[in-house]
KEZA-747219 format. One record per residue (C-alpha): residue number from 0; x, z, y. Coordinates in steps of 0.1 Angstrom, whole numbers, always signed. Example, Ala and Ser with C-alpha at 12.3 -4.5 7.8 and 13.67 -1.06 7.14 Angstrom:
! KEZA-747219
NODE   n    xx    zz    yy
NODE   0  +123   +78   -45
NODE   1  +137   +71   -11
***
This chain:
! KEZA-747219
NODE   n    xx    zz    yy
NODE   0  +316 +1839  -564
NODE   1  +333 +1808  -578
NODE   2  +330 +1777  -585
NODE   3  +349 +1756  -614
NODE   4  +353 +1721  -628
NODE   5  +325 +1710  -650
NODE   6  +340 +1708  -677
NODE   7  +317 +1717  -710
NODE   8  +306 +1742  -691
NODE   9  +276 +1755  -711
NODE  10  +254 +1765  -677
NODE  11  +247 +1756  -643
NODE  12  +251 +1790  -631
NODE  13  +260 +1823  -644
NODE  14  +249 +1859  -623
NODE  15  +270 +1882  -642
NODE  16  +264 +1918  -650
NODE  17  +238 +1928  -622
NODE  18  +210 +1952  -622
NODE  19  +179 +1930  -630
NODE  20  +146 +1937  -615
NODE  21  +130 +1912  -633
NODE  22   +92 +1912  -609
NODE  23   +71 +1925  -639
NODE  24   +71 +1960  -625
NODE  25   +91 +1975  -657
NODE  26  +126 +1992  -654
NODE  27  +151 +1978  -640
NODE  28  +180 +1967  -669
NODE  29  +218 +1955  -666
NODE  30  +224 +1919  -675
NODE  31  +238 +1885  -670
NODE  32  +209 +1854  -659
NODE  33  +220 +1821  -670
NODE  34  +203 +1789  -650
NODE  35  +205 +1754  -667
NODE  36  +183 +1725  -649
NODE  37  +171 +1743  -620
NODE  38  +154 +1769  -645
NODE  39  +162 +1806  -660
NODE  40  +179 +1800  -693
NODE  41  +184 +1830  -701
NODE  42  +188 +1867  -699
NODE  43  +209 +1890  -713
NODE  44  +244 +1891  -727
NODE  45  +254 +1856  -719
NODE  46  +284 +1835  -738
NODE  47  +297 +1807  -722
NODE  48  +307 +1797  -685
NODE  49  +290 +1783  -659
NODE  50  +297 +1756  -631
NODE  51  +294 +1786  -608
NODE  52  +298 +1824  -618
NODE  53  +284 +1849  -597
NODE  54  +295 +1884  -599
NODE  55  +265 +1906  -593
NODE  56  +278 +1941  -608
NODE  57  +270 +1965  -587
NODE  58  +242 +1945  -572
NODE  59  +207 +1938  -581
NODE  60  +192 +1907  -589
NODE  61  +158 +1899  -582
NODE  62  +137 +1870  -582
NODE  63  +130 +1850  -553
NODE  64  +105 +1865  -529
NODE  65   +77 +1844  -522
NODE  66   +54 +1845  -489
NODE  67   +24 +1834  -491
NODE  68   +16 +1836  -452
NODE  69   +37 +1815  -425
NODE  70   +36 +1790  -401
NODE  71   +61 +1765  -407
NODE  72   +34 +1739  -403
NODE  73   +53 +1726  -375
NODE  74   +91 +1731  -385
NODE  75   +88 +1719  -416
NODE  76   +82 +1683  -401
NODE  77  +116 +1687  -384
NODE  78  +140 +1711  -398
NODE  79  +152 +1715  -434
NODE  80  +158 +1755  -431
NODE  81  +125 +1778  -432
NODE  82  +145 +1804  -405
NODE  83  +138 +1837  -403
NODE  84  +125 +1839  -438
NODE  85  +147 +1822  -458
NODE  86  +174 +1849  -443
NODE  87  +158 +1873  -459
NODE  88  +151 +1865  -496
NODE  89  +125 +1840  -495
NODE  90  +127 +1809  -521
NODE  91   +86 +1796  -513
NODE  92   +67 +1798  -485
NODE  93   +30 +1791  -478
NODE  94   +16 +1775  -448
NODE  95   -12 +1764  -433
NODE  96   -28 +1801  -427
NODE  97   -57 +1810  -403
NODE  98   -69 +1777  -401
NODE  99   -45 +1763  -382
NODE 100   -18 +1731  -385
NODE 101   -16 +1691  -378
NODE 102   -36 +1674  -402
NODE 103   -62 +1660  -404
NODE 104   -55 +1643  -372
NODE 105   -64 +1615  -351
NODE 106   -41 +1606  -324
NODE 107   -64 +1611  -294
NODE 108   -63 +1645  -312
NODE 109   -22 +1653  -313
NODE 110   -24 +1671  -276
NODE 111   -58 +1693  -290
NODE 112   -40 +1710  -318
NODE 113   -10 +1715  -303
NODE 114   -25 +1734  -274
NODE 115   -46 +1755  -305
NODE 116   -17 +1761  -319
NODE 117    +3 +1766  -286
NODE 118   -22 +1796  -281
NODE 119   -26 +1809  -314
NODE 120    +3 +1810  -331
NODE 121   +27 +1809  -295
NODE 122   +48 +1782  -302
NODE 123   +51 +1761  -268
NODE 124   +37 +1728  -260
NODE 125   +73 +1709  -255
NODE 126   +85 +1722  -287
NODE 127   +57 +1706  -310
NODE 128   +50 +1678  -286
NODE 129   +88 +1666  -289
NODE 130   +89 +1679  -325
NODE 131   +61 +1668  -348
NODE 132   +69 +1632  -358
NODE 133   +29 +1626  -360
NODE 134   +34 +1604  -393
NODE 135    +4 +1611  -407
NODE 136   -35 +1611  -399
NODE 137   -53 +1621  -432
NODE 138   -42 +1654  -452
NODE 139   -25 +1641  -478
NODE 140    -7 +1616  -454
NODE 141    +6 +1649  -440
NODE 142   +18 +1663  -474
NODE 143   +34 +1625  -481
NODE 144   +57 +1635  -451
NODE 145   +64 +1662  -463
NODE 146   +73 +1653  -495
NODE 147   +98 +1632  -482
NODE 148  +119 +1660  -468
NODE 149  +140 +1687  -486
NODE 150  +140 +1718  -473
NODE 151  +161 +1754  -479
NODE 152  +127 +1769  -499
NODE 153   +98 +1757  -516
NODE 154   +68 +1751  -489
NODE 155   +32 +1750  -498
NODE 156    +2 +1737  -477
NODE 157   -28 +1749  -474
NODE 158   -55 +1723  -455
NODE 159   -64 +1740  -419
NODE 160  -105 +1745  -413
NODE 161   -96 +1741  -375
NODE 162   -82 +1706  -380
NODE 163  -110 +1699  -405
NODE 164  -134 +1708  -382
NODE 165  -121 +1688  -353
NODE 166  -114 +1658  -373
NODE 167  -147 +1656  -388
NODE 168  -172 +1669  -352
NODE 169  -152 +1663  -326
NODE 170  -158 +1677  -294
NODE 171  -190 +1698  -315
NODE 172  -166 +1716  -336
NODE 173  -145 +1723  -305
NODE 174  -173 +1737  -291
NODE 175  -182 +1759  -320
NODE 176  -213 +1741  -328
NODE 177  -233 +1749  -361
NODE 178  -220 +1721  -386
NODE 179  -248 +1698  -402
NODE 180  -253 +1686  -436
NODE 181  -234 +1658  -427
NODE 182  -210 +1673  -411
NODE 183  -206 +1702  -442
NODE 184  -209 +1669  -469
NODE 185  -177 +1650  -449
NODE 186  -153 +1682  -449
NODE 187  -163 +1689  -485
NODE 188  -151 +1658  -494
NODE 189  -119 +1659  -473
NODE 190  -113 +1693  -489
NODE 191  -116 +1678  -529
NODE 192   -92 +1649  -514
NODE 193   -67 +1676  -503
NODE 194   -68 +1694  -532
NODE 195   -61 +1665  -556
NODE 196   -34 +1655  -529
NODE 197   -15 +1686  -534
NODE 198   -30 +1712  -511
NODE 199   -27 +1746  -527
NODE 200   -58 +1760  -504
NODE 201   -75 +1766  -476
NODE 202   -70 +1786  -446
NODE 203   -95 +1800  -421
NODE 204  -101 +1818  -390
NODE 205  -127 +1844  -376
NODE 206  -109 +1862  -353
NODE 207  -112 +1868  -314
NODE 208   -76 +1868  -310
NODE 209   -71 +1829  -322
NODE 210   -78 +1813  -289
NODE 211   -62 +1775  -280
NODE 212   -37 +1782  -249
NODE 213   -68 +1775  -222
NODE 214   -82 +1809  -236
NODE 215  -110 +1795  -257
NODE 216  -121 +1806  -292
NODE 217  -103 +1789  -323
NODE 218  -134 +1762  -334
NODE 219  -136 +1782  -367
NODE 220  -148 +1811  -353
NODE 221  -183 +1810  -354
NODE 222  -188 +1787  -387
NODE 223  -216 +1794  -408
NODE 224  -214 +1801  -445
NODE 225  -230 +1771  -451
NODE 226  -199 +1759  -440
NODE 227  -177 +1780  -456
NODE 228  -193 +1778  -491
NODE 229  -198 +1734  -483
NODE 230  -158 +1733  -481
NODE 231  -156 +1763  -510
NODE 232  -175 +1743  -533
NODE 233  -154 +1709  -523
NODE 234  -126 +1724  -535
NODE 235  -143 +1731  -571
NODE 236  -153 +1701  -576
NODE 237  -115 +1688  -574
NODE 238  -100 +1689  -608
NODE 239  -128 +1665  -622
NODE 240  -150 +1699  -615
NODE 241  -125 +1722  -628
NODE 242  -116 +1735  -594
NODE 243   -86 +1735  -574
NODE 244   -70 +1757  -547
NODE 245   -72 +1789  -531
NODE 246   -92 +1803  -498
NODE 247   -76 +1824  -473
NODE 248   -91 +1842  -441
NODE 249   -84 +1862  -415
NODE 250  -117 +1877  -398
NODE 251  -125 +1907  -372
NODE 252  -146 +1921  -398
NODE 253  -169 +1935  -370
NODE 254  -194 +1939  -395
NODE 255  -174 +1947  -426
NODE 256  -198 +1954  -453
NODE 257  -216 +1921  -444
NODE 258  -187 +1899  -433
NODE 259  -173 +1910  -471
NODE 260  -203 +1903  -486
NODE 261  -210 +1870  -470
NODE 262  -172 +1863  -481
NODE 263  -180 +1873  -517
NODE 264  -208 +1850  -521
NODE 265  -186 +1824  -511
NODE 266  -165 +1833  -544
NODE 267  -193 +1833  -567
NODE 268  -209 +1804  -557
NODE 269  -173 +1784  -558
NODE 270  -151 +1799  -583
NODE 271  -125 +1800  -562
NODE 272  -100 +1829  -551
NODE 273   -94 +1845  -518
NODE 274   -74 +1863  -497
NODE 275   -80 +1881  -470
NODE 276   -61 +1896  -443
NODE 277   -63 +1934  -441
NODE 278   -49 +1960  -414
NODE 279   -52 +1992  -395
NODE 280   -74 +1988  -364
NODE 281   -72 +2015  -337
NODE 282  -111 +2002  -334
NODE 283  -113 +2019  -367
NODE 284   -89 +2034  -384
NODE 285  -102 +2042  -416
NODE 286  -119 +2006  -421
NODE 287   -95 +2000  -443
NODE 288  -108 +2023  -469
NODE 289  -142 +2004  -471
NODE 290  -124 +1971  -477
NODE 291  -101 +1986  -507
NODE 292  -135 +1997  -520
NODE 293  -150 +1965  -518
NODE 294  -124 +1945  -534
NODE 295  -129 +1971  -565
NODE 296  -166 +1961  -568
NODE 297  -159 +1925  -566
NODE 298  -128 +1928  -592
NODE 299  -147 +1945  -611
NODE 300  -178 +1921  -616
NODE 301  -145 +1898  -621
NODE 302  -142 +1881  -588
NODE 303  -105 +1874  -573
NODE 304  -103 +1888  -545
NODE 305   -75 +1903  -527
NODE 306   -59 +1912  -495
NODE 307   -27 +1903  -477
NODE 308   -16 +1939  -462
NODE 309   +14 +1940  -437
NODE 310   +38 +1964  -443
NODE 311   +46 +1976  -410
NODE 312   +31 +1977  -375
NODE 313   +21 +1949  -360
NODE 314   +34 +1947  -329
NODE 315   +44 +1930  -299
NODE 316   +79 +1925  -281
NODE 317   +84 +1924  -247
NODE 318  +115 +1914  -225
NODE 319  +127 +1894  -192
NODE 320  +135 +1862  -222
NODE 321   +98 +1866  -241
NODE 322   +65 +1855  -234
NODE 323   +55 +1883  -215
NODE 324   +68 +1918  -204
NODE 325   +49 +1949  -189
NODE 326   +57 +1934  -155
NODE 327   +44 +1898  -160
NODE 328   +10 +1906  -136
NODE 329   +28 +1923  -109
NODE 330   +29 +1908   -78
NODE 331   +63 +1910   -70
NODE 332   +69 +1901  -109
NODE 333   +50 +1868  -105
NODE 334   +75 +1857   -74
NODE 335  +102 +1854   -96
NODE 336   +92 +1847  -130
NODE 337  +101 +1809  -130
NODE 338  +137 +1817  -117
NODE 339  +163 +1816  -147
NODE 340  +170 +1845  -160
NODE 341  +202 +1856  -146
NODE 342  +185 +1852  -107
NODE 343  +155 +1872  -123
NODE 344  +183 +1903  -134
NODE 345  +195 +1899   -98
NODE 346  +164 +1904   -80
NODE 347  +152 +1930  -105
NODE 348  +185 +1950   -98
NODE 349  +183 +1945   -60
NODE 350  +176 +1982   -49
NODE 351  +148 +1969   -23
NODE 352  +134 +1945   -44
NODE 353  +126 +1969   -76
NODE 354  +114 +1997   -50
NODE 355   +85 +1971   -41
NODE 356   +81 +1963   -80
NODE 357   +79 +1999   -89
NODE 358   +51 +2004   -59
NODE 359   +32 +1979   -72
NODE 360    +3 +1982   -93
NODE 361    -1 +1949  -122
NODE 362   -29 +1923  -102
NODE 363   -46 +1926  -140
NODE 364   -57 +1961  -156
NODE 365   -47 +1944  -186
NODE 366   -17 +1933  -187
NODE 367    -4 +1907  -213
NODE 368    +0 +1930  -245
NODE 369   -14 +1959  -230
NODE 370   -42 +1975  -234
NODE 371   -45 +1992  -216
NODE 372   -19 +1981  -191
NODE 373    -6 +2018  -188
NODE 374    +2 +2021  -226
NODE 375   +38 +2042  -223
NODE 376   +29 +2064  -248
NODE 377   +26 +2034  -275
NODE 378   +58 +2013  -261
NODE 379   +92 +2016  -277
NODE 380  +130 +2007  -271
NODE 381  +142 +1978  -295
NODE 382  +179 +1986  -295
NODE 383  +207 +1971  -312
NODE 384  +211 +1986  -341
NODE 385  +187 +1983  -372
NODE 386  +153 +1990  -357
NODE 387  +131 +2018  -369
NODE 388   +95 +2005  -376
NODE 389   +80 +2037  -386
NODE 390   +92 +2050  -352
NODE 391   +80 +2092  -341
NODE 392   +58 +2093  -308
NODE 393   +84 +2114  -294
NODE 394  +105 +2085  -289
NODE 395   +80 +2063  -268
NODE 396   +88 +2052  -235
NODE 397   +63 +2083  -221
NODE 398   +80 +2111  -238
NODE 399  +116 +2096  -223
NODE 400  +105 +2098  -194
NODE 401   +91 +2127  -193
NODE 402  +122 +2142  -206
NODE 403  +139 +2125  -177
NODE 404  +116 +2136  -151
NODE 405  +113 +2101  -140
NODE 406   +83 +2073  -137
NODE 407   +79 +2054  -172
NODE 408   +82 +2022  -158
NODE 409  +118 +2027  -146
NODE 410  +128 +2035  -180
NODE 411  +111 +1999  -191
NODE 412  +130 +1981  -164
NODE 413  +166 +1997  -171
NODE 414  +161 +1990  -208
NODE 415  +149 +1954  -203
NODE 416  +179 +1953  -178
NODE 417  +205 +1968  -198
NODE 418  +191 +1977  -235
NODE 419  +205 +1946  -248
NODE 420  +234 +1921  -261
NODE 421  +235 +1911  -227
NODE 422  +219 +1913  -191
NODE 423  +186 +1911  -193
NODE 424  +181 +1907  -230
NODE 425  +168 +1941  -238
NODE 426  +136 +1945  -262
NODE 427  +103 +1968  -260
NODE 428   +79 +1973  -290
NODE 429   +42 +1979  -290
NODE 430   +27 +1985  -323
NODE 431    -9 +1967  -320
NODE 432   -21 +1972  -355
NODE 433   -13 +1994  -387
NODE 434    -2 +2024  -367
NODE 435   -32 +2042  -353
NODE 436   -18 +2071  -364
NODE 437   +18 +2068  -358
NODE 438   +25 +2064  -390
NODE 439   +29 +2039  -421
NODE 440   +12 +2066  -452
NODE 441   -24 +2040  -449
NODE 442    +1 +2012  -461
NODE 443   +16 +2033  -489
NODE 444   -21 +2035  -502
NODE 445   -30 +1997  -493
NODE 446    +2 +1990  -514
NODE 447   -11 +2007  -547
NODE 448   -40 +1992  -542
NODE 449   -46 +1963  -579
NODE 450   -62 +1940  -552
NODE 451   -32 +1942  -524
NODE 452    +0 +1920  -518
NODE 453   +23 +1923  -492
NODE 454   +17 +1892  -464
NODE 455   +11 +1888  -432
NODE 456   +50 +1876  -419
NODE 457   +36 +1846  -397
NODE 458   +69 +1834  -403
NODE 459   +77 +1804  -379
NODE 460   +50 +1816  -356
NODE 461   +45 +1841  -324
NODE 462   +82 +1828  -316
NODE 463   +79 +1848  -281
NODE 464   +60 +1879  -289
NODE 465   +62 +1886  -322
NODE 466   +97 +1885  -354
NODE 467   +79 +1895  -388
NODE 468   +90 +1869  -407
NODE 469  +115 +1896  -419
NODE 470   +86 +1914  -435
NODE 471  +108 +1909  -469
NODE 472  +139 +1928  -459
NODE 473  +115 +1955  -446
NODE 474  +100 +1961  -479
NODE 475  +129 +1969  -495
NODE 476  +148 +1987  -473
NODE 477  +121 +2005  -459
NODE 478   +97 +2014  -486
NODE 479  +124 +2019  -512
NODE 480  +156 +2032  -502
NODE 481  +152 +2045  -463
NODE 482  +115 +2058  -454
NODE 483  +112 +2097  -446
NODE 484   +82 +2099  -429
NODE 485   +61 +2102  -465
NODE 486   +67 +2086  -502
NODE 487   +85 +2057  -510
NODE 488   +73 +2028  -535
NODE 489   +97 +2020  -568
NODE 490  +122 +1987  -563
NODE 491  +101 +1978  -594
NODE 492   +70 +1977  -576
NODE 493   +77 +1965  -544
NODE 494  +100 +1938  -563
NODE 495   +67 +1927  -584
NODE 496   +46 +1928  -553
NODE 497   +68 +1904  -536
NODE 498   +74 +1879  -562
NODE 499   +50 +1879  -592
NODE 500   +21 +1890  -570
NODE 501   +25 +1871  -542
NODE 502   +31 +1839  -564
NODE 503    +1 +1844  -584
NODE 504   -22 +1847  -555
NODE 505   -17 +1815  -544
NODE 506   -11 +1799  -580
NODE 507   +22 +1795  -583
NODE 508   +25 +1808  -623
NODE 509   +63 +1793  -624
NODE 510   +84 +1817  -609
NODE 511   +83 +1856  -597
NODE 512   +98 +1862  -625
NODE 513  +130 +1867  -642
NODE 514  +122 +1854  -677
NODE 515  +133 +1824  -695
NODE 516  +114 +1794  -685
NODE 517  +109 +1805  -653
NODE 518  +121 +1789  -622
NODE 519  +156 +1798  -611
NODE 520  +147 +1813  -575
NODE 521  +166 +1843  -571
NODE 522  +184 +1870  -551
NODE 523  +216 +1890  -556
NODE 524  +213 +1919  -530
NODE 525  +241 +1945  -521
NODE 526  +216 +1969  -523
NODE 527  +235 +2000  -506
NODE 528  +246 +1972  -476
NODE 529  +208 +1957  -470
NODE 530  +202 +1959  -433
NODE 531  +177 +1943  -413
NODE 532  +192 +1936  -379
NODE 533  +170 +1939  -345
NODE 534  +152 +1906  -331
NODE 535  +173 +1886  -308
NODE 536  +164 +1851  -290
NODE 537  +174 +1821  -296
NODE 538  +171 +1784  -278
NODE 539  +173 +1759  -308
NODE 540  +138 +1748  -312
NODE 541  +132 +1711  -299
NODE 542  +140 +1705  -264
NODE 543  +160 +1739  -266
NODE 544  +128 +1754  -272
NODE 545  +135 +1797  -276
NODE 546  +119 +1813  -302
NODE 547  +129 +1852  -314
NODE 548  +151 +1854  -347
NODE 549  +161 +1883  -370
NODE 550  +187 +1888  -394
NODE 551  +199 +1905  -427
NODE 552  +231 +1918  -438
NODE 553  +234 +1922  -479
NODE 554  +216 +1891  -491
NODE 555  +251 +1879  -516
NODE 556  +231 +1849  -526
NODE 557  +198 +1835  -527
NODE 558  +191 +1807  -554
NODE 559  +165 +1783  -553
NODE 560  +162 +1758  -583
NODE 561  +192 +1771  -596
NODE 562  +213 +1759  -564
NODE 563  +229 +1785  -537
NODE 564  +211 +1780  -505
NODE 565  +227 +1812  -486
NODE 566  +262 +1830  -493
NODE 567  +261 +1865  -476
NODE 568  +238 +1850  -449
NODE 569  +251 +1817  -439
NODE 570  +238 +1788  -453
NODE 571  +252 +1762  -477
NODE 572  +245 +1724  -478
NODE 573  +220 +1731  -505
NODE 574  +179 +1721  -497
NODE 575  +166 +1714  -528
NODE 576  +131 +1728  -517
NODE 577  +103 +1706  -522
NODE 578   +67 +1704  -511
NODE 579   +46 +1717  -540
NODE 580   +17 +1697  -548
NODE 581    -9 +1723  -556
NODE 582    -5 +1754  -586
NODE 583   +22 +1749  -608
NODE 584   +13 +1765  -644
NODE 585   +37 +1790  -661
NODE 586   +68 +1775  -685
NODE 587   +52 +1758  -715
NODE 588   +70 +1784  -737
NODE 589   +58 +1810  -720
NODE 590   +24 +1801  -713
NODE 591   +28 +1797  -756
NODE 592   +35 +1834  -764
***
């Protein structure tokens, strides 16, 4: 990789002699990718030098990957580098999922979200009270501040229905009360505003598991479809009626065949498209199979509907450094759990000490994570190395013990102890969701699914429990090149599913693809050397906030607007993302053919 003087130089940048995979799901093809203007010039045999030359032979070169769901709501407002995801390949990312973020806001309201947020998404009150700059009150005030920043990737908004809610009913929408005409006419409104502002959607909740950090249900919970299809129908009547913006939920789906039809009607009567987020439940594991089913029907009568499918487990991590650990209810536990860390190791290695800790019995029968509490036979040691997400039951913490002849919870403690970069830095995984059957072969279906996109990072989220923003690196290396537990998925698809798909769920025709016209976001990936490396904590979130991180090795370069952001991992003084304000439309000469 070079750099020379700019000297009738005929382009920006030149990737020479890499194998393109160019996100239209055809074969891959050698070739050089010239970038002029913060665009793809052109494709092929290229003549001429560029202002930088990348040498990608040997290499494949991809477009940017694009995630559609992540939190950054938060960090974007104070940090110019989308970390995790814009380790791992990703050039645009898209916020403001399951309903929650900062604006619409009033300021008697600043200490309400964060504490929804706080509980949903496990990002702790000091971080976002010391980070958010609170320069803003409406939605598009928000997306003004944003604009004013440049950041490492692209970042889309999407306006948050808890925030909606609570600006528009107070305390009644905290309180989950049924909205009223009013109340449905004024966030209709707010939603056509936000639209026109720049918002590219809307994001809802109707889980259980969203709950503010004093335990009580996310206000979106319980909203009626009248609701639903008041702000739906806002957001059509943006555009001077042609329609604007996409809707995006995540929902229990205790019901399914209702919830999905209630969802549907919501699309017909609006126009506009949704996603959905869609996993394995150990409630029911073959749910899954109704959804892909009902997203056929609704395609079919020509309805966009689609789901966001994680493409691994979703699962928790546990350690002494994390939000919680298999200990955190035990009595003994709780004596010690505000000590720092190293006096925590002490105690816990203090022969008299673990003796009482191992005798114990956790105050709660379910303990944070767990349920139930006793779950050995799901729990797994993160170690160092490259971690195995499609992990065999005969590796759970049960079975080594067993093997050992010794009491499960010992082999937790040493691990915790000793299983990591340092004392008391060591990892346990608990696959929650997606792996019911200790396997991944239901995603291999969900991902050949017409109606399925890979999602679900929560990148910039869960920063104690939970590192997916890595889903990216996962794809690739998992599903293409390393899986042996069942069939693997072509570079070409997974490639297309992660870029062109993605980007046009969400409306972003401009890039996913390497073609002409199209926005210069791209990657140059040692594919042989891609490695994702295991989570690891670190304290650099305001007031030395600690949130989990995970790394790549192989990323050569990753390009947004035709500028290197990343050189073999470590960033360069390039942030020439921007906020995007709303769909961007495919290249003029592209859109022309």
């Amino acid at each position: 990789m070079e750099k020379a003087p700019n000297k009738e130089k005929a382009w920006d940048l030149v990737i020479r002699g890499g194998t393109v995979i160019d996100g239209t799901g055809a074969p891959a093809f050698d070739a050089d990718v010239a970038v002029k203007d913060g665009v793809i010039a052109a494709v092929g045999k290229i003549a001429g030098s560029g202002v930088e030359e990348i040498d990608a032979r040997g290499q494949m070169v991809t477009p940017g990957f694009v995630d559609i769901h992540t939190h950054y709501d938060g960090q974007a407002t104070w940090d110019g580098r989308m970390q995790p995801s814009s380790w791992h390949g990703v050039t645009t990312v898209v916020m403001g999922n399951c309903g929650v973020g900062f604006a619409p806001c009033r300021p008697e309201d600043h200490d309400r979200l964060i504490q929804l947020m706080e509980g949903v998404e496990d990002i702790p009150f000091p971080v976002l009270s010391e980070g958010l700059p609170w320069n803003w009150e409406s939605y598009p005030e928000y997306l003004d501040a944003l604009a004013a920043r440049r950041f490492d990737v692209d970042i889309g908004s999407q306006l948050p229905h808890a925030a909606l809610r609570v600006y528009v009913m107070g305390q009644r929408g905290v309180d989950r009360e049924p909205a009223t005409e009013a109340d449905i006419n004024a966030m209709a409104a707010i939603a056509k505003r936000s639209m026109e502002a720049g918002a590219l959607g809307f994001g809802t909740s109707r889980t259980l598991n969203h709950r503010s950090s004093d335990g009580s249900p996310i206000a979106t919970l319980t909203a009626g479809e009248d609701e639903l299809t008041g702000i739906a129908l806002g957001m059509a009547a943006a555009n001077n009626g042609g329609g604007k913006g996409v809707l995006q939920v995540v929902s229990d789906f205790n019901d399914p065949a209702e919830e999905f039809a209630m969802l549907r009607r919501v699309v017909e009567r609006s126009g506009r498209p949704l996603s959905f987020s869609l996993l394995q439940s150990p409630r029911d594991p073959t749910q899954w199979q109704d959804m892909l089913r009902y997203m056929s029907d609704a395609k079919a009568a020509g309805l966009q509907m689609r789901a966001q499918v994680a493409t691994r487990p979703v699962g928790v991590l546990f350690g002494l450094e994390l939000t919680a650990n298999p200990f955190s209810t035990y009595p003994a536990y709780r004596e010690i759990a505000k000590l720092p860390l190293s006096e925590r190791v002490a105690r816990l290695r203090d022969p008299e000490f673990r003796a009482t800790l191992l005798a114990q019995e956790p105050d709660s029968g379910r303990a944070p994570g767990l349920s139930p509490a006793r779950a050995w036979d799901r729990i797994y040691l993160m170690g160092l190395e490259s971690p195995d997400y499609e992990i065999t039951p005969d590796r759970s913490i049960a079975a080594i013990a067993a093997g050992r002849g010794v009491d499960p919870r010992a082999v937790a403690l040493d691990h915790m102890l000793d299983g990591g970069a340092g004392d008391g830095r060591g990892i346990l995984y608990l696959p929650l969701l997606n792996y019911a059957n200790s396997n991944l072969d239901h995603v291999h279906t969900m991902l050949g699914h017409d109606c399925v996109v890979p999602g679900l990072s929560d990148g910039g989220a869960h920063v104690g429990m939970i590192c997916d923003g890595s889903f990216p690196t996962t794809n690739i290396v998992h599903w293409t090149r390393d899986r042996t537990r069942g069939p693997k998925l072509s570079l070409e698809r997974m490639i297309k599913g992660q870029c062109r798909d993605t980007a046009e769920t969400v409306g972003l025709f401009d890039r996913g693809l390497i073609q002409a016209g199209y926005r210069a976001d791209l990657n140059v990936i040692d594919y042989d050397r891609l490695t994702l490396m295991a989570p690891q904590v670190a304290y650099d979130l305001p007031t030395g906030g600690r949130r989990l991180i995970q790394r790549a090795q192989g990323y050569t370069a990753t390009i947004v607007a035709g500028q290197t952001t990343y050189r073999d991992g470590a960033p360069t003084d390039a942030l020439p993302g921007r906020l995007l304000r709303g769909a961007q439309g495919a290249p003029q000469r592209m859109a022309a053919e």
